[in-house]
N, C-alpha and C positions, 0 to 999 in steps of 0.2 A: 802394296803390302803396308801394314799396319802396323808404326812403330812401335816399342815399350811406351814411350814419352807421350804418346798420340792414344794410346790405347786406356796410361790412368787417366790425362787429362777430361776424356772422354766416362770413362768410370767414375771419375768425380761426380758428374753432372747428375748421379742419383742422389748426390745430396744436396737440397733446396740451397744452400749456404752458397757453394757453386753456377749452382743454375742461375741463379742473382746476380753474384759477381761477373758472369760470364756472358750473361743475355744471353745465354744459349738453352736447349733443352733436348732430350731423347724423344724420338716416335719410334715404338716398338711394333711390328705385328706389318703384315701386307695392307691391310685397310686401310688402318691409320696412316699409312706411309704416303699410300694413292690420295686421301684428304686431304692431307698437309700440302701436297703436289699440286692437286685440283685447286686448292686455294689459295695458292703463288708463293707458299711460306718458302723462303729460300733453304734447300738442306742443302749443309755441306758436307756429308757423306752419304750414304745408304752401304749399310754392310749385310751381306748374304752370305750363307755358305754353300759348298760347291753341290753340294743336293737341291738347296732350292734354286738355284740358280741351273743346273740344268733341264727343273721342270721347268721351269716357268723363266728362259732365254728371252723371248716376245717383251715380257714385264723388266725384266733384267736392262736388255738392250734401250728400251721406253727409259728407262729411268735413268737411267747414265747419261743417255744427252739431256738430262734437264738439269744435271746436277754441275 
């Protein structure tokens, strides 16, 4: 589960000001997420919610051991 304090930190990072300071950045959308992956970018979350994560368990469970 996903703190208050982990959830702005993370909502910051839609402002460039952030994303700067922070080295870090958002991938939004399942494609992007599997690019980022395929191309060794380190993610340190992937968040789903419980609809898509029950269609698509196979991509779910893939992605958590990479993370």
């Amino acid at each position: 589960m996903i703190t208050r304090a982990e959830l702005k930190s993370y909502a910051a990072l839609l402002q460039k000001k952030f994303r700067d300071e922070t080295n870090k950045f958002l991938v939004e959308g399942e494609k992007l997420i599997l690019e980022a992956v395929n191309h060794r970018i380190k993610c340190e979350l992937i968040i789903c919610n419980s609809s898509y994560s029950h269609k698509n368990n196979g991509t779910v469970r893939a992605l958590s051991k990479l993370v």
